[in-house]
Each structure stands twice: as structure tokens, then as C-alpha cells.
C-alpha positions, 0 to 999 in steps of 0.5 A: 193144345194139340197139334192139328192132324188131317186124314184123308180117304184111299177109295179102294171101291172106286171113285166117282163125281155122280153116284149113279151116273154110269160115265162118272164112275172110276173103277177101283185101280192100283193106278187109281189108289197111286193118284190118291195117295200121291195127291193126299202126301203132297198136300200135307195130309198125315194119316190115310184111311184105308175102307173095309167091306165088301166093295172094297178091295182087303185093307192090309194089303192095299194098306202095305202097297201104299206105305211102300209107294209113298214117304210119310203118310200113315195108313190107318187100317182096321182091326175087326173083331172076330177076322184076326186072332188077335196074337197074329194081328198084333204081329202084323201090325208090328211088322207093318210098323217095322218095314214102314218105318213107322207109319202104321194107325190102328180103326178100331171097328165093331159096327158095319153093315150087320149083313154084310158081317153075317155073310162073312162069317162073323156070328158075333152080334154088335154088343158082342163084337165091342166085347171082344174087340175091348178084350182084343185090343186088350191082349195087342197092347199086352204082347206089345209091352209085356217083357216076358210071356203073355197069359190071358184069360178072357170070355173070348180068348185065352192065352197060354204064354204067347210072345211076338217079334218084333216089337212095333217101332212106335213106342210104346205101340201105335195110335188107336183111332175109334169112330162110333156113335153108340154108348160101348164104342165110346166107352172102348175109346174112353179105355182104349183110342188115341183119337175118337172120330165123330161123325158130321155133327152141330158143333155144340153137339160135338163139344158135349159129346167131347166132354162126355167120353172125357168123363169116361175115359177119367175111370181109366185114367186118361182124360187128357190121353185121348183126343177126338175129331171129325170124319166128314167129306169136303167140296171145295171150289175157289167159286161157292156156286162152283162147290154147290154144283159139284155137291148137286151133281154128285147126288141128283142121278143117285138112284131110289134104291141107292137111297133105300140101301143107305136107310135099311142096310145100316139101320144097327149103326147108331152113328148112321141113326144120328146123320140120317136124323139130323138130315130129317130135323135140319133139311139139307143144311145144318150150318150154312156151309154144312151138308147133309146131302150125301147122306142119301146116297152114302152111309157113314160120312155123308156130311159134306163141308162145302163152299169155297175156301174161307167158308170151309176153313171157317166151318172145319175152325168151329169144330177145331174150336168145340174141341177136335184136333183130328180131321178125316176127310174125303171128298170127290174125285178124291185125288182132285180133292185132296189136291184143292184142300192142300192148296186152298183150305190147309193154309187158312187153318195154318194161319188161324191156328198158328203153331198147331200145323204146318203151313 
């Protein structure tokens, strides 16, 4: 089996306990990403996911300051298809690689906001941007293991001889995660993701899903190359009615046109389809301990696990146990968070799990 790994999430955009609610709000900071970051290392997290759009401040940037303030953890950051030219991308990240020792993960996205994607220049739509993200990724694993020059000739892209340095330290290139819930972002895992995310989910659903890409990923080769786990939030209190209060006050001042933004501004995402689904069909609790509240308020992972630390460390086991060994969490206020999951959630699933994690 593999190793278990954790994630957590730098709120670049700010943070808050209320969304909504003015006085609840925490401006986005470097003071505040340093608290996050801090935090997240201390509690044992491996890996941090770096946001992208346009409320949050330029992932690589942010993403390299954070490396350079912090010893382990690796910032997970995005490569976009059709923002880099994927030549320069690859000497990026293979610089990153370089001058952090190491300590550099690759979010494969193609979906987002489609307006958002528009006003920013990118005239390619969604079934176009997993094509060219396929053949981008494509061209990166070959500059980064090709010895010699590098000719490609693609729908997108043609290379003439292209070579890079340096190479990446982690060989032979670093991990590729993938969170999508559409037919082409699983196929693009099946050949390409070290690690495929889902998002909140049943865990029987998750299990079929698992097998699913698995059988995708055996035209390539790579069944038992590529692994798979959860994006989703946590709120935990030692005191279960203290955990459900947080969760209550973190979407009660929420506004009807928050509410609206999340159902019409993401409506090509099929990851978001399915979390808004699954609240219409399950109400407010899919699991005892598993939420769906925060999908009013918040696209993407809006899944809660909630409770007090049994019952999170028993909700995140039953997706441990349908299958996934990569959990990337967040929760609010994120430093706060990520302090409680160290000290009260990571060391039941140490125990339970006896040789998949660190204690």
C-alpha cells in the first residue's frame, strides 16, 4: 500500500470564519501566507496547494516565496494550458526544483471559471484546453528526459530542437496531481497524474471511480503508477457541537448573490456539477460527519468533514479505505486549522494506519 500523504491549502485570496460578514474577513498577506505555511509544516503536512484565479495573488510567485520560508513542504502549483509556453514552463519548474531542493508538485488544471478564463485571454474552450494541456504535459516530460534535442509536432505546439537546463532534481521529473471530474481530465490523469483528486464524494462512489481511471490508465500502462485522493475542507473541535457551530457560522451571513455566484459562474465544471448535486440529493449531510454546506458559498471544495477528532479521522479512514492515500485539505481559519489537524486528527490516522504515516 502506499504511503498516506496530506496537503493543505495557502489562502493567497484571504481568509475568513464567516463568509459574508465583514469583520470576519483576513485580508490576503505575505504575514498571512507565513502563518499558513508555518502552521501547515509544523503539523506534518507534506505538500501545499498553491490557488489560482483571479482573487488570488500569481501562484508561482507566491509559491517560491514559500519554499524559501519554509524546510519540507512542497508547493503544488499550476500549469495551465495556454498561460506558459510550455518550453519556458518546463524550465521553471525545473529551476523551482532546482533551488528548492527538491520541493516543487505540478496541478494539472484545464477547467475554472470559463469567464474568468475568457477575460484573461485564453480563447481556447474546455475540450480544447485538455487537449492542449495532454500535449503540453507531453512536451514537459520530454525536455525533461530526453538526452539531446527535442522535436515535437502537435495541433498545438511544434518544436524544432528545444532543450533546457537544468534538468529537475527529482528524477525523473516531479509529481503530477489532477482534480477533475469530467471524462477528458480522467483520461489526461489515466496517461499523465501521479495522483488523481477527487472532489467530496460517498465513498462507494469514489471506490468505482478509483477503478474506473484505473482501467484508463492500463492502456498506458500505468495501473499501478497512478494514485488518487480527496480534496476536501475539515473543521474540527475536540467538542462535535463546537465543530458544527464553526461549520453554521461560516455560512449563515453568506449573501444570495454569493450563493448565486457559486451555481452560475462554474456551471461548465463537472466536478462542481456533481458537489452541487449531491447537496440537492443528500441535503446537508452525505455522511454523519460529512458536509456539504460549504458548497453554497464556495466552489470546488466545499465538502466539509466535521466533528471532533474520532469522528474526522473515521470519516477521512472510510476514503483511506475505498482507496485513496492522498488527502488535500483546508479548513478555516487555515493556520488554526491546520494547527488542530496535526494535533488532534493526524495522529489517529497514524495509528490506524500503522506504517503509511508518520506519527
Amino acid at each position: 500500500m502506499r504511503p498516506l500523504e496530506f496537503g493543505w491549502y495557502l489562502p493567497t485570496h484571504g481568509d475568513t470564519t464567516a463568509y459574508g460578514l465583514a469583520e470576519a474577513q483576513v485580508a490576503g498577506s505575505p504575514e498571512l501566507c507565513e502563518r499558513v505555511v508555518k502552521a501547515a509544516e509544523q503539523a506534518g503536512f507534506e505538500y501545499l496547494l498553491i490557488p489560482v484565479g483571479s482573487t488570488c495573488w500569481e501562484a508561482w510567485i507566491a509559491g517560491a516565496f514559500m519554499a524559501a520560508r519554509s524546510v519540507r513542504i512542497k508547493p503544488l502549483i499550476a500549469a495551465r494550458p495556454g498561460y506558459i509556453n510550455p518550453v519556458l514552463m518546463a524550465k521553471m519548474i525545473s529551476t523551482f526544483d532546482q533551488m528548492s531542493g527538491g520541493r516543487i508538485s505540478i496541478n494539472l488544471i484545464a477547467g475554472q471559471n470559463e469567464s474568468e478564463v475568457e477575460a484573461e485571454g485564453v480563447r481556447y474552450a474546455k475540450e480544447e484546453r485538455y487537449a492542449l494541456m495532454e500535449e503540453e504535459v507531453s512536451i514537459l516530460k520530454a525536455l525533461w528526459t530526453t538526452r539531446g534535442p527535442v522535436h515535437f509536432q502537435g495541433k498545438f505546439h511544434t518544436l524544432s530542437g528545444a532543450h533546457i537546463r537544468p534538468r529537475p532534481q527529482q528524477q525523473p521529473f516531479p509529481k503530477f496531481y489532477l482534480g477533475g471530474g469530467s471524462r477528458q481530465a480522467w483520461e489526461v490523469s489515466a496517461k499523465h497524474s501521479d495522483v488523481h483528486l477527487f472532489w467530496g464524494d460517498l465513498p462507494e462512489r469514489i471506490a468505482a471511480n478509483i477503478a474506473e481511471i484505473r482501467a484508463l490508465a492500463r492502456a498506458h500502462d500505468r495501473e499501478d503508477e497512478i494514485g488518487f485522493g480527496m480534496r476536501l475542507q475539515v473543521i474540527c473541535r475536540e467538542d462535535e457541537s463546537e465543530a458544527w457551530a464553526a461549520a453554521d457560522q461560516l455560512v449563515r451571513h453568506a449573501s444570495e448573490r454569493q450563493k448565486q455566484d457559486v451555481q452560475t459562474l462554474y456551471y461548465n465544471s463537472v466536478a462542481n456539477q456533481r458537489v452541487q448535486q449531491l447537496a440537492r440529493e443528500h441535503g446537508d449531510l452525505l455522511l454523519p460527519h460529512l458536509w456539504t454546506g460549504i458548497t453554497k458559498v464556495r466552489p470546488g471544495a466545499g465538502i466539509a468533514v466535521v466533528g471532533n477528532p474520532a469522528q474526522c479521522a473515521a470519516t477521512l479512514q472510510q476514503f483511506i479505505d475505498a482507496g485513496c492515500h492522498s488527502f488535500c485539505l483546508s479548513g478555516y481559519l487555515h493556520d488554526e486549522e491546520a494547527e488542530r489537524f496535526g494535533r488532534l486528527i493526524r495522529p489517529i490516522l497514524a495509528a490506524n494506519n500503522r506504517g503509511r504515516l508518520a506519527a
